[in-house]
C-alpha positions as CSV (number, residue, x, y, z in Angstrom):
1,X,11.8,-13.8,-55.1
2,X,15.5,-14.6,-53.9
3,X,18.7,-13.2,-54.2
4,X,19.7,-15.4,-57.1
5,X,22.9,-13.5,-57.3
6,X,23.9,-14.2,-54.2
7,X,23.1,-17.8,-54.1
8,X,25.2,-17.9,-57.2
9,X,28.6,-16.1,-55.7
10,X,27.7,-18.4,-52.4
11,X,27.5,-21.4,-54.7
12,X,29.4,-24.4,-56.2
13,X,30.3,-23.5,-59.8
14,X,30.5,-27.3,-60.9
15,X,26.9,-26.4,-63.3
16,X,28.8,-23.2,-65.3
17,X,29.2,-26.0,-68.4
18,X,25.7,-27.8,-67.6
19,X,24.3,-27.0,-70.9
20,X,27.8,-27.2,-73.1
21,X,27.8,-30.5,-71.6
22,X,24.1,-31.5,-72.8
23,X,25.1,-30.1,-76.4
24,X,27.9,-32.2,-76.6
25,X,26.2,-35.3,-75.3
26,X,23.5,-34.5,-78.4
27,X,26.4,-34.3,-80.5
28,X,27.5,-37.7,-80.1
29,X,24.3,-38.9,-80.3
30,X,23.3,-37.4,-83.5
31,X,26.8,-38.0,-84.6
32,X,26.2,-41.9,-83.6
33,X,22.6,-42.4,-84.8
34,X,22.6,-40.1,-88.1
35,X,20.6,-37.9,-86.9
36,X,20.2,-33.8,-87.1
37,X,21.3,-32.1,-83.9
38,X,18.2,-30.0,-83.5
39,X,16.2,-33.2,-83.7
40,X,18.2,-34.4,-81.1
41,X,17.9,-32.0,-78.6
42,X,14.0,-31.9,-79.6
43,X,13.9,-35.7,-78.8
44,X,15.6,-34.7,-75.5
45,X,13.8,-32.2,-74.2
46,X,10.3,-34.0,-74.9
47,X,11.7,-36.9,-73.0
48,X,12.7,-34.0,-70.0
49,X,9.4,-33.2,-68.1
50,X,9.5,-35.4,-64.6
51,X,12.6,-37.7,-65.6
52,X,15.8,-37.2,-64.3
53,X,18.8,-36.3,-66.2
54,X,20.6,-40.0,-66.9
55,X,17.3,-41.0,-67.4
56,X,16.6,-38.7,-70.2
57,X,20.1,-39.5,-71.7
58,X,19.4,-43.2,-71.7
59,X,15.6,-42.5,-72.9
60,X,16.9,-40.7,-75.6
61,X,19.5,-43.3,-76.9
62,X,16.7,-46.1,-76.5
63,X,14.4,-44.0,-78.9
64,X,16.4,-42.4,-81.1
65,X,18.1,-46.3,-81.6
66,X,15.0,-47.7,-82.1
67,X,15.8,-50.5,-79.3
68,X,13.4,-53.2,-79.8
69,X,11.1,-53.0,-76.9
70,X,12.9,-50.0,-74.9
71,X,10.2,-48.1,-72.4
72,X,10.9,-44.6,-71.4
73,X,10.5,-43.2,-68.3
74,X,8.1,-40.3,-68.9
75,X,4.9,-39.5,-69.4
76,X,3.0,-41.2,-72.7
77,X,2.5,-38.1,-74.2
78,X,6.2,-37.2,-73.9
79,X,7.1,-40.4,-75.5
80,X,4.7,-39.5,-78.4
81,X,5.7,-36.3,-78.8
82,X,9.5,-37.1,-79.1
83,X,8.6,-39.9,-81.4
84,X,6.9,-37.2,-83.8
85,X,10.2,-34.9,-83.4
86,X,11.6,-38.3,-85.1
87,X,9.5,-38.4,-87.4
88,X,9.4,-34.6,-88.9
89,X,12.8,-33.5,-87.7
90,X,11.1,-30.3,-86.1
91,X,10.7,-29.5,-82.4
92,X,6.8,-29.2,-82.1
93,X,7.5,-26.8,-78.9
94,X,5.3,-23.7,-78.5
95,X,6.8,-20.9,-76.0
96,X,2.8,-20.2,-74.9
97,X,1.7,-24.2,-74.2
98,X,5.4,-25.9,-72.9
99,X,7.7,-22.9,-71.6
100,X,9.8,-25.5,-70.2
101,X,10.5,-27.9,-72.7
102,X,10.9,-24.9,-75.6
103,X,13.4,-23.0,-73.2
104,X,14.9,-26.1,-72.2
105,X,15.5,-27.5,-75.9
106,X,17.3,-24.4,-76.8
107,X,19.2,-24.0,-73.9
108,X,20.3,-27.7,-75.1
109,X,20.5,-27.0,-78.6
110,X,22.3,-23.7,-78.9
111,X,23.6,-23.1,-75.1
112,X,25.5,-20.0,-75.4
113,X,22.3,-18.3,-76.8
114,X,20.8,-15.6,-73.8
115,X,17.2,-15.8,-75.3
116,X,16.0,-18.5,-73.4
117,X,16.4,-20.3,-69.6
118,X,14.4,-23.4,-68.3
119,X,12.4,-22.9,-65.6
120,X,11.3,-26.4,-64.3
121,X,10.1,-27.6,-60.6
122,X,13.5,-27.2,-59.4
123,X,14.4,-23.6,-60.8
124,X,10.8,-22.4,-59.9
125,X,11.5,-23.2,-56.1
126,X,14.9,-22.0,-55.9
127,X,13.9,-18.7,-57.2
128,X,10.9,-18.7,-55.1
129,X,10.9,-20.7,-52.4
130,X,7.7,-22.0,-52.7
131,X,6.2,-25.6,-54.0
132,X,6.3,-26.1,-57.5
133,X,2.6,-26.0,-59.1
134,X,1.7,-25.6,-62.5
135,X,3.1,-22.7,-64.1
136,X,1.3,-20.4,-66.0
137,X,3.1,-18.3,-68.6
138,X,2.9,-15.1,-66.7
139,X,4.3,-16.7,-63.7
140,X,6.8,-18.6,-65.9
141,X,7.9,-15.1,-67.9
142,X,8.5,-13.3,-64.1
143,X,10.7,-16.3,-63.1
144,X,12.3,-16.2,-66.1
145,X,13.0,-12.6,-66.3
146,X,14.4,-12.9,-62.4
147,X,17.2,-15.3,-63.7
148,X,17.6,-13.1,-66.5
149,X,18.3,-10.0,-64.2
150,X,20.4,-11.5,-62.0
151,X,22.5,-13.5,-64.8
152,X,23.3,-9.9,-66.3
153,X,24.2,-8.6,-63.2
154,X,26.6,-11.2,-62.5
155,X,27.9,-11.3,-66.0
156,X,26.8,-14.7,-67.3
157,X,23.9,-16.2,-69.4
158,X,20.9,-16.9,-67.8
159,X,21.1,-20.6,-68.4
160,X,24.5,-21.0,-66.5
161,X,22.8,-19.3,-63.8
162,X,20.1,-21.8,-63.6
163,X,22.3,-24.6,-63.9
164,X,24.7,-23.8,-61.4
165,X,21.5,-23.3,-58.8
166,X,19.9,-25.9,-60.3
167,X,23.1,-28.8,-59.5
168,X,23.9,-26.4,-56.3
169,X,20.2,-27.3,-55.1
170,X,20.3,-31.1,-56.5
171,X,23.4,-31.5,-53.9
172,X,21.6,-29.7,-51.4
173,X,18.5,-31.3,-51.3
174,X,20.3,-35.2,-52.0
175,X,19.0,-35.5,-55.6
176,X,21.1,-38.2,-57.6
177,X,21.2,-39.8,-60.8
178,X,21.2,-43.5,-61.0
179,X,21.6,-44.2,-64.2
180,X,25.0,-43.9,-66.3
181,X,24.9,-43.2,-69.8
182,X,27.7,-44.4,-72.1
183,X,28.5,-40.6,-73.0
């Protein structure tokens, strides 16, 4: 595993607020479209796996808006999943069977909380260094636990710690986000 202190001290801090951000962004939109803020961030997450982050943002609106028509970008199963989230107002995440998006959707939904960091593709090779493959809980749980570690150690919450490597390595390795949202 890396230093994941030391990338952070050697790294832009621009990601500190990532998740703040991505709470306030579900604000609006639950705020906008009468809907719960959990469900929101439920939606948004579902919608996460493979699918950029304006992506997910404009995915989200054309769901939760009911757009006429309006195709998302991820996986079909995603789509379905989000639109049950809709439907029952509950997350439908399980820590064992989607890490990722049930880390992810309460890093969103309650982002100062130090119980939970998203370990997706990205996170998994920073910490690593190798390929991103399917992740198995175990392996999943040790990356986890190495954010964890060094967020402590550096005196911030696991999920700033993820996002800040997370953007740092997005500029890095040229990743961008076409898409603009309205908010």
């Amino acid at each position: 595993m890396k230093n994941l202190a030391k990338l952070y001290i050697e790294a832009d801090k621009s990601g500190i607020n990532w998740y703040m951000d991505a709470n306030l962004f579900a604000r609006k939109v639950a705020e906008q479209y009468d809907k719960p803020l959990k469900t929101v961030c439920a939606v948004i997450s579902a919608l996460s796996p493979s699918t950029n982050w304006e992506q997910n943002k404009a995915d989200t609106i054309g769901l939760i808006s009911g757009k006429k028509g309006y195709k998302c970008g991820t996986y079909g199963r995603n789509v379905a999943k989000a639109r049950e989230i809709l439907r029952t107002n509950e997350p439908l995440f399980s820590p064992k069977t989607g890490a990722k998006t049930y880390n992810f959707f309460y890093n969103i939904w309650q982002p100062e909380n130090p119980d939970y960091i998203c370990v997706d593709r990205h996170a998994y090779t920073i910490a690593t260094d190798e390929i991103y493959t399917k992740l198995h809980l175990a392996k999943y749980n040790k990356v986890a636990n190495h954010y964890r570690k060094a967020a402590k150690k550096l005196g911030v919450l696991p999920n700033q710690l993820q996002a800040v490597l997370w953007t740092s390595y997005r500029v890095k390795e040229n990743i961008q986000f076409a898409t603009k949202v309205p908010f």
